[in-house]
N, CA, C and O atoms as a Tinker XYZ file with bonds, in Angstrom:
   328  protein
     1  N    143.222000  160.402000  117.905000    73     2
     2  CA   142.445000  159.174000  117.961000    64     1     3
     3  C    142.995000  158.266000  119.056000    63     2     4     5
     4  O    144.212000  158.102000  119.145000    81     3
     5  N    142.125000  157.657000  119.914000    73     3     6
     6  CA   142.649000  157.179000  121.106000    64     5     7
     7  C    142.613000  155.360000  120.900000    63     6     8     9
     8  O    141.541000  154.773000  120.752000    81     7
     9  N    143.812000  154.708000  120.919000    73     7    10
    10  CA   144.165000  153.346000  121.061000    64     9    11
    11  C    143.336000  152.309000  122.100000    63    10    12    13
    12  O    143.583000  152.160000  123.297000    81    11
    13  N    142.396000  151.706000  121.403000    73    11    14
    14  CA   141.181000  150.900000  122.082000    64    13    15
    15  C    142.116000  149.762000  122.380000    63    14    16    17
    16  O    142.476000  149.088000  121.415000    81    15
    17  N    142.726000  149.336000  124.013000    73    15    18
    18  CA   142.928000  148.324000  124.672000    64    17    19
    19  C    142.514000  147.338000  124.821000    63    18    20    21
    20  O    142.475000  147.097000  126.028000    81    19
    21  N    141.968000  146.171000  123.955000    73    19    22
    22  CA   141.062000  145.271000  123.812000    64    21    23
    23  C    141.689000  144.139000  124.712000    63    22    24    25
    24  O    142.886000  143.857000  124.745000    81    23
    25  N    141.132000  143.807000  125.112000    73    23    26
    26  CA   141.416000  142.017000  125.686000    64    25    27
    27  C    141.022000  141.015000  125.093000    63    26    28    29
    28  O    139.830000  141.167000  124.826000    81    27
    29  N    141.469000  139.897000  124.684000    73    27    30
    30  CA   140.916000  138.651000  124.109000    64    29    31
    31  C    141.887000  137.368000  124.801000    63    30    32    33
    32  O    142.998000  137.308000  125.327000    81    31
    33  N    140.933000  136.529000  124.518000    73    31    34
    34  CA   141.705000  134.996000  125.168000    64    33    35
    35  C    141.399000  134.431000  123.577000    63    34    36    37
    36  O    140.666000  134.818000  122.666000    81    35
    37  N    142.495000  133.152000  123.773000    73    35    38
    38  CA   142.807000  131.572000  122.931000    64    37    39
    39  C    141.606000  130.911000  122.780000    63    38    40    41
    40  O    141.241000  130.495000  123.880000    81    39
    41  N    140.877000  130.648000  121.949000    73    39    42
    42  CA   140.049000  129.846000  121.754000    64    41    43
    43  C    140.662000  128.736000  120.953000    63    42    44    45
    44  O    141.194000  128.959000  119.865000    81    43
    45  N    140.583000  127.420000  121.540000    73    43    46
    46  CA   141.110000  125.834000  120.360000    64    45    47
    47  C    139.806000  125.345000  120.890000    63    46    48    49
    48  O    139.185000  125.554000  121.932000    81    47
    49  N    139.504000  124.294000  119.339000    73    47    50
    50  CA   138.453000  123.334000  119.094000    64    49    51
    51  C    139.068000  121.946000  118.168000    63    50    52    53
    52  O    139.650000  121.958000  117.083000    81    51
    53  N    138.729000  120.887000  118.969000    73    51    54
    54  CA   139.672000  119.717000  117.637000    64    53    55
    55  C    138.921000  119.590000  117.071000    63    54    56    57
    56  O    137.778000  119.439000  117.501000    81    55
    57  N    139.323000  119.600000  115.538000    73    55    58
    58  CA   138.796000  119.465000  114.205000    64    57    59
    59  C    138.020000  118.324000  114.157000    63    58    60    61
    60  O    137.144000  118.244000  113.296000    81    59
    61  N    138.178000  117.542000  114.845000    73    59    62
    62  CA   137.916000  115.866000  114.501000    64    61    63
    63  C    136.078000  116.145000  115.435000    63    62    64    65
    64  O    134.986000  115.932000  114.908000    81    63
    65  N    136.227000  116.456000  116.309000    73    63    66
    66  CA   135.180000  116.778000  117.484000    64    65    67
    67  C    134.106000  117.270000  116.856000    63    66    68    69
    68  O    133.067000  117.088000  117.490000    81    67
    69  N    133.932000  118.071000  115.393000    73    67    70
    70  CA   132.659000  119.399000  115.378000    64    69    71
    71  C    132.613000  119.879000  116.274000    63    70    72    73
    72  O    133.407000  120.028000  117.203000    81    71
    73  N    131.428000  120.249000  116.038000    73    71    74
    74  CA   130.949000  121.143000  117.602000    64    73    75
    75  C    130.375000  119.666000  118.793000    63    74    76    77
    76  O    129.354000  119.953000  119.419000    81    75
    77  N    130.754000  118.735000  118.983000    73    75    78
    78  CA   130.102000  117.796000  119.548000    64    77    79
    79  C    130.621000  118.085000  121.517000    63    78    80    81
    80  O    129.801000  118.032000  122.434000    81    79
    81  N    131.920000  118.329000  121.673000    73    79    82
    82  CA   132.872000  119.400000  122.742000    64    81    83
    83  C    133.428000  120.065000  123.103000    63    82    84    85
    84  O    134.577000  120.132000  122.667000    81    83
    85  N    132.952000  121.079000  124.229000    73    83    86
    86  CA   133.554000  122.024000  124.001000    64    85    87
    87  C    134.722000  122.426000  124.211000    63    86    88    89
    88  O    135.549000  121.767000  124.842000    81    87
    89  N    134.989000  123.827000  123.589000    73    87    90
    90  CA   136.366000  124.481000  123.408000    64    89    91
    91  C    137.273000  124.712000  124.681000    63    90    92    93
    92  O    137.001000  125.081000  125.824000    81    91
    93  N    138.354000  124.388000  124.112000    73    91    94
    94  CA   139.904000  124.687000  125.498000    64    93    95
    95  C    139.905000  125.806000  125.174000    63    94    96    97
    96  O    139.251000  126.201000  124.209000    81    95
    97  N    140.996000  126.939000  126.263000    73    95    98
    98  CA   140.867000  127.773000  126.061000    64    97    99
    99  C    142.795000  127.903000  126.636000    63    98   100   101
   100  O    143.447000  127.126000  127.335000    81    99
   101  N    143.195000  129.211000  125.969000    73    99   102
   102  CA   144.459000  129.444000  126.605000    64   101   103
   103  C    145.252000  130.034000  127.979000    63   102   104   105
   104  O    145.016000  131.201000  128.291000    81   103
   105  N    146.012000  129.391000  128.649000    73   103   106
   106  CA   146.766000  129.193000  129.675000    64   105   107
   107  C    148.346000  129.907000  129.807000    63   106   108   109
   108  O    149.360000  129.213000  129.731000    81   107
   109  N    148.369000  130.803000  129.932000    73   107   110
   110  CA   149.915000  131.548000  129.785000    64   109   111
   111  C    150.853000  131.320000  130.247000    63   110   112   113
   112  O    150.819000  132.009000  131.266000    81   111
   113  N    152.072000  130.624000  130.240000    73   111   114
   114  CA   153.006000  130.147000  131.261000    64   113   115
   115  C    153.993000  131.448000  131.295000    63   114   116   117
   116  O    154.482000  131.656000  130.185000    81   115
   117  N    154.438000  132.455000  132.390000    73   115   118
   118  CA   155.293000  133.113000  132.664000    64   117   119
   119  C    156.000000  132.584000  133.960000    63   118   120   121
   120  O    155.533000  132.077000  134.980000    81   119
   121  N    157.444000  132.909000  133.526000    73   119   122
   122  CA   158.266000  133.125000  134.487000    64   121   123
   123  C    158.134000  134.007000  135.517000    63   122   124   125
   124  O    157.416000  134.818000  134.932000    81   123
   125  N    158.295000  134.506000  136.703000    73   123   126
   126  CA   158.661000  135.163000  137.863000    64   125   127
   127  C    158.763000  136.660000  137.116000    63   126   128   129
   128  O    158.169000  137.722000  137.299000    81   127
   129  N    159.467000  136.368000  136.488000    73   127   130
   130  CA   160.025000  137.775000  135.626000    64   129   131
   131  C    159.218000  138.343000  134.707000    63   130   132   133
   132  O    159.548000  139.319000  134.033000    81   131
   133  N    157.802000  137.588000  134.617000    73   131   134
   134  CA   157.214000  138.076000  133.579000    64   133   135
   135  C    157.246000  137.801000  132.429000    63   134   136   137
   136  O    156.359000  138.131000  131.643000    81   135
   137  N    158.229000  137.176000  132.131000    73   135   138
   138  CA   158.589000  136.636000  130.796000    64   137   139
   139  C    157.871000  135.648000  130.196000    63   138   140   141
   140  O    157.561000  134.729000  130.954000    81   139
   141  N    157.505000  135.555000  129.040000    73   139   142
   142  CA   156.325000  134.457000  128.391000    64   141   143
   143  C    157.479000  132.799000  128.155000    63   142   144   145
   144  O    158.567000  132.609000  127.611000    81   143
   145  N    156.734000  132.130000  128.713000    73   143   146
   146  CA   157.332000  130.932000  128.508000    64   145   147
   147  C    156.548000  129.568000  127.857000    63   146   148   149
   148  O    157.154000  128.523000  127.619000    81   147
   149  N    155.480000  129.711000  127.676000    73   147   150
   150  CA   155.041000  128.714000  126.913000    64   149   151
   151  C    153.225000  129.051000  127.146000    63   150   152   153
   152  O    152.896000  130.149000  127.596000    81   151
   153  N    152.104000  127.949000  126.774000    73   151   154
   154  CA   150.936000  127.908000  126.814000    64   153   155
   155  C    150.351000  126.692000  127.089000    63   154   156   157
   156  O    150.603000  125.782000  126.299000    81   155
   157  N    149.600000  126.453000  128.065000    73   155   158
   158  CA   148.630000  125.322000  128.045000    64   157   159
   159  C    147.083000  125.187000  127.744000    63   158   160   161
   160  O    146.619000  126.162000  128.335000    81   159
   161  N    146.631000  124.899000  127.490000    73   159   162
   162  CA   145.211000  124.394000  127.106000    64   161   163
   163  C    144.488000  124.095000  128.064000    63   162   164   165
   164  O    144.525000  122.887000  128.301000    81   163
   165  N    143.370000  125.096000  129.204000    73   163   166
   166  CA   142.467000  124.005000  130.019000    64   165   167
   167  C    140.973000  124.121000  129.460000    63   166   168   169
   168  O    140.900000  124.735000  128.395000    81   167
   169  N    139.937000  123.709000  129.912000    73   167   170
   170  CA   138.387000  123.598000  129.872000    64   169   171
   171  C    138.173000  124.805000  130.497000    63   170   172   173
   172  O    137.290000  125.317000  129.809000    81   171
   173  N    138.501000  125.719000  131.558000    73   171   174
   174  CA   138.204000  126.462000  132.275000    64   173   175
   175  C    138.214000  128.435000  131.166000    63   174   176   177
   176  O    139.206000  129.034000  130.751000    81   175
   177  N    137.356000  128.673000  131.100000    73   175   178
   178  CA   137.166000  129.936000  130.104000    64   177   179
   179  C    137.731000  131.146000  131.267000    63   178   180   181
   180  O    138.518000  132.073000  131.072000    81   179
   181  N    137.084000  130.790000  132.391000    73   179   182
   182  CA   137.275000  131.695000  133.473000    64   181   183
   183  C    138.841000  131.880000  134.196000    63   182   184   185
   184  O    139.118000  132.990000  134.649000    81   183
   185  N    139.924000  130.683000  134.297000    73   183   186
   186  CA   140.895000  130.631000  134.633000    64   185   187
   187  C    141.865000  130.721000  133.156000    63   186   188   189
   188  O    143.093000  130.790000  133.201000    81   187
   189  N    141.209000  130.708000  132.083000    73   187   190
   190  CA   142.225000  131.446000  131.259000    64   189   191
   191  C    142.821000  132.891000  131.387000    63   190   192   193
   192  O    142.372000  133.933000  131.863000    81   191
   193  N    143.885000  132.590000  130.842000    73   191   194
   194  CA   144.741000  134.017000  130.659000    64   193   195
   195  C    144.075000  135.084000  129.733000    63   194   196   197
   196  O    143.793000  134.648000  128.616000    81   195
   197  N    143.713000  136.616000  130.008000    73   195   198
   198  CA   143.592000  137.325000  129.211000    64   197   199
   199  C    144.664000  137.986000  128.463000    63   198   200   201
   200  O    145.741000  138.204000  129.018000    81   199
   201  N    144.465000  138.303000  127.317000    73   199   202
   202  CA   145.430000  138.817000  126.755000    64   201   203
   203  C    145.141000  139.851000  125.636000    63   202   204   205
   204  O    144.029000  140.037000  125.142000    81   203
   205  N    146.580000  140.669000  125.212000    73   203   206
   206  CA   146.485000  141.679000  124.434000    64   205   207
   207  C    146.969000  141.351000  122.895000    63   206   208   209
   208  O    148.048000  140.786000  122.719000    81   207
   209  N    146.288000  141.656000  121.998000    73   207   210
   210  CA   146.489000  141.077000  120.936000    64   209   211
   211  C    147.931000  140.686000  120.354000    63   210   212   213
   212  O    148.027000  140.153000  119.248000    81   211
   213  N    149.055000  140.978000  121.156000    73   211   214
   214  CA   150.420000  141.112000  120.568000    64   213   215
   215  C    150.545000  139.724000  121.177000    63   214   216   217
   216  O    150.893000  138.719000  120.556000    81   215
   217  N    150.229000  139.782000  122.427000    73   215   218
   218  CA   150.492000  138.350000  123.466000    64   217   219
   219  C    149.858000  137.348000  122.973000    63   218   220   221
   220  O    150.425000  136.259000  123.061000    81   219
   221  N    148.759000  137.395000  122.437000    73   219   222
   222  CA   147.499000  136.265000  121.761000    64   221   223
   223  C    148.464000  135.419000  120.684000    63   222   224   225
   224  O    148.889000  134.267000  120.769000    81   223
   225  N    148.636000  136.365000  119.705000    73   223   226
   226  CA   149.969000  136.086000  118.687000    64   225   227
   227  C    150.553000  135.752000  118.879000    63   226   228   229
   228  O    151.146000  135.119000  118.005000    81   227
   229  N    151.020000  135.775000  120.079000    73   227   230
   230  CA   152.818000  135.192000  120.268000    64   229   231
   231  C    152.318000  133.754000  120.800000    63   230   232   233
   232  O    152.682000  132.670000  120.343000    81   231
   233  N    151.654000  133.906000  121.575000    73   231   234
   234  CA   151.091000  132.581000  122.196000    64   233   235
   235  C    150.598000  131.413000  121.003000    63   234   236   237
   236  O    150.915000  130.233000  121.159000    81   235
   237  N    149.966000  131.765000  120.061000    73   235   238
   238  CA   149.579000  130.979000  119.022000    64   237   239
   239  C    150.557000  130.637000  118.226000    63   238   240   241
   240  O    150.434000  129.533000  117.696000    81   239
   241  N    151.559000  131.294000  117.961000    73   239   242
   242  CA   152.623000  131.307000  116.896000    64   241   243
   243  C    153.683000  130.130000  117.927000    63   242   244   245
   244  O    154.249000  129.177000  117.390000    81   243
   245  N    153.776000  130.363000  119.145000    73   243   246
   246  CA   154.192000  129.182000  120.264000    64   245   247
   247  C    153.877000  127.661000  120.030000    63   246   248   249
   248  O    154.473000  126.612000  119.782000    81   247
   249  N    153.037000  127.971000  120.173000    73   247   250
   250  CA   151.673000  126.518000  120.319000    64   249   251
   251  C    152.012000  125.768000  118.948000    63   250   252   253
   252  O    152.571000  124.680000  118.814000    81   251
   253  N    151.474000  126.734000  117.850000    73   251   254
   254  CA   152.165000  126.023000  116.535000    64   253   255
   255  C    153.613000  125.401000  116.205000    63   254   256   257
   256  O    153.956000  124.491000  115.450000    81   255
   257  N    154.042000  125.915000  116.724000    73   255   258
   258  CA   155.722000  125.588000  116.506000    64   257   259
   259  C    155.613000  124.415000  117.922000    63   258   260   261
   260  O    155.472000  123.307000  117.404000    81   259
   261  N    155.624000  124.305000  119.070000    73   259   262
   262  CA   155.822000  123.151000  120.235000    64   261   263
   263  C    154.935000  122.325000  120.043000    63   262   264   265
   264  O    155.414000  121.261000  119.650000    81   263
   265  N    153.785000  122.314000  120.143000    73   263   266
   266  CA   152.728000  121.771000  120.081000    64   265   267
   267  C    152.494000  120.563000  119.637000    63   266   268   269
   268  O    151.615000  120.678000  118.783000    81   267
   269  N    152.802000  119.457000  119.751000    73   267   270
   270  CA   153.314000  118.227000  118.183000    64   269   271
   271  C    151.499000  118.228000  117.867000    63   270   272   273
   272  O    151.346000  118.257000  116.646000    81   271
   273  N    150.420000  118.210000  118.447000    73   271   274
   274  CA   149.511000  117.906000  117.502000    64   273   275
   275  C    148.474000  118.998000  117.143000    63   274   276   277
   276  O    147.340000  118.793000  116.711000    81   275
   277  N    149.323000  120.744000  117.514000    73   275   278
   278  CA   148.476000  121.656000  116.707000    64   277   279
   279  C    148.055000  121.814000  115.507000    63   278   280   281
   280  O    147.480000  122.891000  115.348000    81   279
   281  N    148.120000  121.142000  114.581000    73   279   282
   282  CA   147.556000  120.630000  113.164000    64   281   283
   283  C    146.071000  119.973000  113.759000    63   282   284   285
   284  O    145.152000  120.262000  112.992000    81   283
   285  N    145.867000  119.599000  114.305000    73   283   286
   286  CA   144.551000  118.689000  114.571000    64   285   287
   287  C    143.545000  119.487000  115.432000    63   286   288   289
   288  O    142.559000  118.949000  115.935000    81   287
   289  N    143.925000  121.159000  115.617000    73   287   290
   290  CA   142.977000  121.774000  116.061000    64   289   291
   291  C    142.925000  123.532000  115.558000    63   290   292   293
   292  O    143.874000  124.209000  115.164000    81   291
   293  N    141.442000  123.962000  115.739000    73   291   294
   294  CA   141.268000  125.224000  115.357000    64   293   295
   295  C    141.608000  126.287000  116.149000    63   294   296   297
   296  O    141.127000  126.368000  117.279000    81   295
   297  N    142.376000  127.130000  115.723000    73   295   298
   298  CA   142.268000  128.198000  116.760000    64   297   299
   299  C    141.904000  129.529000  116.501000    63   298   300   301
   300  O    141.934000  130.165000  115.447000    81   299
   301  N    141.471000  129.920000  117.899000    73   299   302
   302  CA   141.151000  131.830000  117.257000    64   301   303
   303  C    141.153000  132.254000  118.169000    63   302   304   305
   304  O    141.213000  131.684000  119.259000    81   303
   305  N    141.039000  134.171000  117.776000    73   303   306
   306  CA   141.350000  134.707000  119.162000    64   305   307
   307  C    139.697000  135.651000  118.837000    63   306   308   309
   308  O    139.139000  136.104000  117.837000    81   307
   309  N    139.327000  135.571000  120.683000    73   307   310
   310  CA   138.239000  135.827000  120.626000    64   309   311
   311  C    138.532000  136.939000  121.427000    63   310   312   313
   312  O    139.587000  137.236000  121.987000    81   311
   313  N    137.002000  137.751000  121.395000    73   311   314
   314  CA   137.115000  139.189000  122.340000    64   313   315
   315  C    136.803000  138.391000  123.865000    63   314   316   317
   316  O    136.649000  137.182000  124.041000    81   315
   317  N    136.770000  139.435000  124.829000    73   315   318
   318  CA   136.580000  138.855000  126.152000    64   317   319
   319  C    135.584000  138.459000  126.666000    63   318   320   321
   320  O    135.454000  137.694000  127.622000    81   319
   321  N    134.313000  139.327000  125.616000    73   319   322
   322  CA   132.950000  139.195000  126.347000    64   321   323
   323  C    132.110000  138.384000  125.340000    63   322   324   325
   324  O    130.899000  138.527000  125.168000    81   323
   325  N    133.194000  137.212000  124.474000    73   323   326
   326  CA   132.367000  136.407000  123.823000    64   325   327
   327  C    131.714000  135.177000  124.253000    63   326   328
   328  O    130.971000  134.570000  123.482000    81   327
């Protein structure tokens, strides 16, 4: 059985907003080395970072822990061609 390579990006929405604006999307900060160093949030769907579901995770599990006001927004991980 062959291991389906999926891609997905960060989807956040603030809770407070509804659907009234739209969604940020996730921003990958690496080092030179490749190394994951943090995440930012822009408007841009197209200049987000794609990612592999291990990286999506880590990135969210990031965000939650630094983040001081990730409580005040939704997040999910979406496929690429959503």
């Amino acid at each position: 059985m062959e291991q389906n390579d999926q891609r997905y990006l960060i989807q956040q929405n603030k809770i407070s907003d509804g659907d009234t604006k739209p969604p940020v999307f996730a921003k990958v900060m690496r080092s030179k080395d490749g190394v994951f160093e943090g995440v930012s949030f822009i408007k841009s769907k197209e200049k987000a970072s794609v990612l592999t579901i291990t990286e999506a995770n880590q990135a969210i599990e990031w965000a939650a822990k630094k983040k001081p006001n990730a409580h005040e927004y939704t997040t999910k991980i979406i496929c690429l061609g959503q």
